[in-house]
N, C-alpha and C positions, 0 to 999 in steps of 0.2 A: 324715462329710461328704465331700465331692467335693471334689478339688483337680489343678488339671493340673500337672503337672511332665517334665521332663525324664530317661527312662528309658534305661540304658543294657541293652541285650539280648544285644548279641552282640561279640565283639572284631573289630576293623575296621571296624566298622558306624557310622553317625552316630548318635548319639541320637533318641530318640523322643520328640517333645513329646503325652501326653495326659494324659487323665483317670483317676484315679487314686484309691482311696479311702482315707482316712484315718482311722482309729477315733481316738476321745479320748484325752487324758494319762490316764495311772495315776495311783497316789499322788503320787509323789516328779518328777511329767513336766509339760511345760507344751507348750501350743498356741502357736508363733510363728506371726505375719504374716511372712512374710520378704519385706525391701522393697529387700535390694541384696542380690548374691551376685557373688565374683571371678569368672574365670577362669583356676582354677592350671593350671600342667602339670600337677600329678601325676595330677588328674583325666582328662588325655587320655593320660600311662602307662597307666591303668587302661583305656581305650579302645582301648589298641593291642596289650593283651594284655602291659603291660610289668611293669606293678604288679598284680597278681592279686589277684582276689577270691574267696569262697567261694561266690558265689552269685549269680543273676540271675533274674530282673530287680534291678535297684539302681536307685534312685535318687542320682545322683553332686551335687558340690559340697557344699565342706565352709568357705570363705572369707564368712559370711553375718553379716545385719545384720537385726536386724528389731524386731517392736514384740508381747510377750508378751497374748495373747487371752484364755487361761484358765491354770490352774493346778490342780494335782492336792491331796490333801487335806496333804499331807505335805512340799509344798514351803516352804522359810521365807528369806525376805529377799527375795523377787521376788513382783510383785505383777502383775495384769492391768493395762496400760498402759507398762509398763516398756522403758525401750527397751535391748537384748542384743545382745551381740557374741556368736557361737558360736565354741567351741573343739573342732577337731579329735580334740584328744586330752580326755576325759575328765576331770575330779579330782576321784575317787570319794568323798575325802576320807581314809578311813581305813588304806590300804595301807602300807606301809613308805618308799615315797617320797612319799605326801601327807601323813603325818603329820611329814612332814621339810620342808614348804612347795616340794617340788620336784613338780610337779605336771605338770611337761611328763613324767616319769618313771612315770607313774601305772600300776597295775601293769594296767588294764585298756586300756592302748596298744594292746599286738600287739593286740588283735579287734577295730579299725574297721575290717578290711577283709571283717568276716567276715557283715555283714549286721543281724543281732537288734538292738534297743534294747539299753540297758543290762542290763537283767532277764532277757534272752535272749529275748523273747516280739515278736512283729512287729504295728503299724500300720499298716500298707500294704498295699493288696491291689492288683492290676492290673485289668487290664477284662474278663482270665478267672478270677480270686475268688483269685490265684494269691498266696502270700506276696510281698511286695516288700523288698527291702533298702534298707538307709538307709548311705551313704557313711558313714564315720567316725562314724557313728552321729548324722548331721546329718540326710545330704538335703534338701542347701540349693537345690538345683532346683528349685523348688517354690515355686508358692505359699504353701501354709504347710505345717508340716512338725510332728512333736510330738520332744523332747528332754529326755531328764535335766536334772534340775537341775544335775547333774554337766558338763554341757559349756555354760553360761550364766553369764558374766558383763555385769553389768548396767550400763551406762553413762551416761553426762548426755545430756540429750534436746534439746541445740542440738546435737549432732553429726551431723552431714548421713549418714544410711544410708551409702553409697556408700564416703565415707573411715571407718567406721568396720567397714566389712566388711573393707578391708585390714587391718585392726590387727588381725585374725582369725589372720592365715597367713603372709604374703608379706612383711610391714614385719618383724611379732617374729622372724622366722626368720631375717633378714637383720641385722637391726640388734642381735640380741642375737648371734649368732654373732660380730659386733667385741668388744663390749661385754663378751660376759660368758661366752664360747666361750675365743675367744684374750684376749681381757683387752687388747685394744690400746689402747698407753699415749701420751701428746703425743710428737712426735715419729718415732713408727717407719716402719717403709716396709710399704704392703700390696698387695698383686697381686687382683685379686677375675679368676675367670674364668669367663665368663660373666654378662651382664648383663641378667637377664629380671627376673622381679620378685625371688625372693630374692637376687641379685648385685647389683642396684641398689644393695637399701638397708641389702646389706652396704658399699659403697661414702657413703652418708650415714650409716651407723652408724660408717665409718673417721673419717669426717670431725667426728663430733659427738666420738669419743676424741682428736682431733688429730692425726691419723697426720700427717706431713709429707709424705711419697708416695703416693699412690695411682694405681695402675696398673692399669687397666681393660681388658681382652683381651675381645672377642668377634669374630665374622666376620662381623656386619653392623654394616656404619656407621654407621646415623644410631640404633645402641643407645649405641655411642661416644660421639657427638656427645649426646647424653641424660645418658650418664657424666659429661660435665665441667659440665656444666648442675648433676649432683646433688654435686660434690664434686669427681671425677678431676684427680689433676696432668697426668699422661699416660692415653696409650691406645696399644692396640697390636693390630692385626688381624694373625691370625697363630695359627697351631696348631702344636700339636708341638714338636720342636728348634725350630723356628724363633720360638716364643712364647720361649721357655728363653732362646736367646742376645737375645732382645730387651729380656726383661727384666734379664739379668745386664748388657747392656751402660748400660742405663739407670741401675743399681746398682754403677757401678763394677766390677762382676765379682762381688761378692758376694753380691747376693739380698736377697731381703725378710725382713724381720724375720716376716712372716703372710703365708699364702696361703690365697685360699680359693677355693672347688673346686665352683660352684654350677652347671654344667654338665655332664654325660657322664662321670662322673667314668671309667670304663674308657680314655678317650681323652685325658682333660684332666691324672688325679693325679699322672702318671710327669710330666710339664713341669712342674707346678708345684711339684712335689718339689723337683724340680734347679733351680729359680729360686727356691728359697728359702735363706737362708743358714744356718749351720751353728746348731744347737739351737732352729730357728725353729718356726711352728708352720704347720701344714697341717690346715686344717678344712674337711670336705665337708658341704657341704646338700644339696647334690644327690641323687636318687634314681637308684640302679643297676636296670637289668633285672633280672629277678628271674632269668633262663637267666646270668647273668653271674655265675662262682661267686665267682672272685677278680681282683684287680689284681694284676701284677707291680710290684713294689719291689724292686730286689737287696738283698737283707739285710745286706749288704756296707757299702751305702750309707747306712742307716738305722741301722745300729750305728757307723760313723767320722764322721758327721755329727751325732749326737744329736740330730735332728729328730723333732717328736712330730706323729705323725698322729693327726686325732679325727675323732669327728663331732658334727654338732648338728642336733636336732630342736627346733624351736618357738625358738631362739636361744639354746638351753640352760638357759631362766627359765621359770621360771613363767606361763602367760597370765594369772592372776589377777595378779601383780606387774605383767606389762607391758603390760599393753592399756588401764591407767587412766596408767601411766607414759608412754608412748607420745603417746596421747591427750593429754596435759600439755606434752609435749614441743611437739606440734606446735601446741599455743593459741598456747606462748613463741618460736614461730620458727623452734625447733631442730631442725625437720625437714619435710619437703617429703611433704605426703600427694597432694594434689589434682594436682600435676606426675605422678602416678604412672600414673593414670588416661587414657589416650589416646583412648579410643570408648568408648560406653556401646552397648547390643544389651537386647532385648525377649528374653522367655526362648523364642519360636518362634523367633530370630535363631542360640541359640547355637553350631549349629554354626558358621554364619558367623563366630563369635567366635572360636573354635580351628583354623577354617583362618588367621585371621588372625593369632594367635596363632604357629602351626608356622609361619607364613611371617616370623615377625619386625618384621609391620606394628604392632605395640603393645607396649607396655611391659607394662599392664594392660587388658583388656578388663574390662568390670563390664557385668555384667546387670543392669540397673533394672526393679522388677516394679510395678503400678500398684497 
């Protein structure tokens, strides 16, 4: 079939909205409707030459929501009509880390960037017969798109597309990195820096563990002013040393029990190091430029502090655990989807989506497709 979507060609370049052809699911593959899709960063890393792929044309966005059309002979527990949240990363099911229910860990991660389906083989062809790649093995830009059964979990069908395309990427990554990252406990103190979509709803994932401080840093205001809306005690505009002594003065001089690191991290890790107190934890979601070999940490520092530096992908859980977890969460109150959401954009809209996005005008841009 014919479907338009949103093609990424070149680094630098806008995306391309056309026509695009689509071969059927395989055995084990199913045909989505895709009826909402985010607008992450990382997808505009990948635009600006930051997050590298193997291959182009692609089709990018991996944040989707949609409603299953057909089904391959070998799929079992999803059915045509079903409505799916898709998973960036994969859970192939039988690897070393999905047989251990850790499926954010799935041993077939590293190759979303590399283009093929799961089975290595391509669906996509462009409008010169040309192979096409599939983001994270999604290609949620798209009308409809085809996907392993390995990246579909299946969802309740009063959940509005839109909030459940969040609970794809930007909520789990944020709200599990408190949760189940650093393990923040009632009471502690936590720093989140940077507050786009993963720092937000690390800051309501602080707040659902009971942190008693929450300390929100970015360089635009009114994401601030958004922060105390989702949870934040304080907020602090401010980079560098000057984040560091705002946050230690905030802390009495000793720092946060947690910090996390959802922006730049080359610019942001060293401040929120030193604004964290001694044996604390320092957790990045953020994505590094891929030319950015390492961070300086003095070694000095990190061995007479005993502070453990990590990272977290997908919030360190499972998507199958937390996207019906999530989803529950927020029936009962305990967390804020639809606040996350600033502008909805038509998928010929989206670049307009990621300039507004790079400028800071939104929390979340969401692509609604008809």
């Amino acid at each position: 079939m014919f479907t338009r979507a949103a093609v990424f060609r070149d680094i630098g370049a806008p995306l391309t909205v056309e026509t695009i052809t689509l071969d059927p699911p395989r055995a084990s593959e199913l045909l989505v409707k895709i009826e909402a899709v985010g607008l992450c960063r990382t997808d505009l890393h990948v635009m600006r030459g930051e997050r590298r792929v193997a291959m182009t044309p692609m089709v990018l966005g991996h944040e989707a929501a949609g409603i299953v059309e057909a089904v391959g002979a070998e799929v079992r527990g999803i059915t045509p009509g079903d409505h799916v949240v898709l998973t960036f990363i994969p859970g192939c099911g039988h690897c070393r880390w999905c047989s251990k229910g850790l499926h954010h860990l799935c041993a077939e991660g590293p190759r979303i960037t590399q283009g093929p389906q799961l089975d290595g083989s391509y669906r996509r062809r462009d409008r010169d017969g040309r192979d096409t790649g599939a983001f994270c093995m999604i290609g949620g830009f798209a009308e409809r798109t085809v996907v392993d059964q390995a990246s579909v979990v299946v969802i309740d069908k009063d959940v509005p597309f839109d909030l459940a395309a969040l609970v794809a990427c930007g909520v789990p990554a944020g709200i599990g990195a408190a949760r189940y990252r650093a393990r923040v406990k009632a009471g502690d103190s936590v720093l989140v820096v940077g507050c786009g979509g993963d720092g937000m709803n690390v800051v309501q994932g602080a707040r659902l563990c009971g942190a008693a401080t929450i300390i929100a840093a970015d360089l635009v205001d009114a994401k601030l002013a958004w922060a105390r809306d989702f949870g934040a005690t304080h907020t602090v505009n401010a980079r560098g040393e000057a984040l560091t002594r705002a946050v230690l003065d905030l802390t009495g001089g000793i720092g946060v029990d947690h910090a996390f690191v959802c922006i730049d991290p080359p610019a942001t890790l060293l401040p929120a190091f030193r604004a964290t107190q001694k044996a604390g934890n320092v957790v990045v979601t953020a994505i590094t430029p891929d030319n950015v070999k390492q961070i300086d940490i003095p070694p000095l520092e990190l061995f007479a502090a005993q502070k453990a530096v990590m990272g977290a992908v997908y919030g360190f859980a499972s998507p199958r655990l937390q996207i019906p977890e999530l989803l529950g969460l927020y029936r009962e109150g305990g967390i804020k989807l639809r606040e996350l959401i600033t502008r909805t954009y038509t998928l010929d809209e989206i670049n307009l989506g990621y300039a507004d996005l790079d400028a800071g005008r939104v929390l979340r841009g969401m692509v609604v497709l008809d």
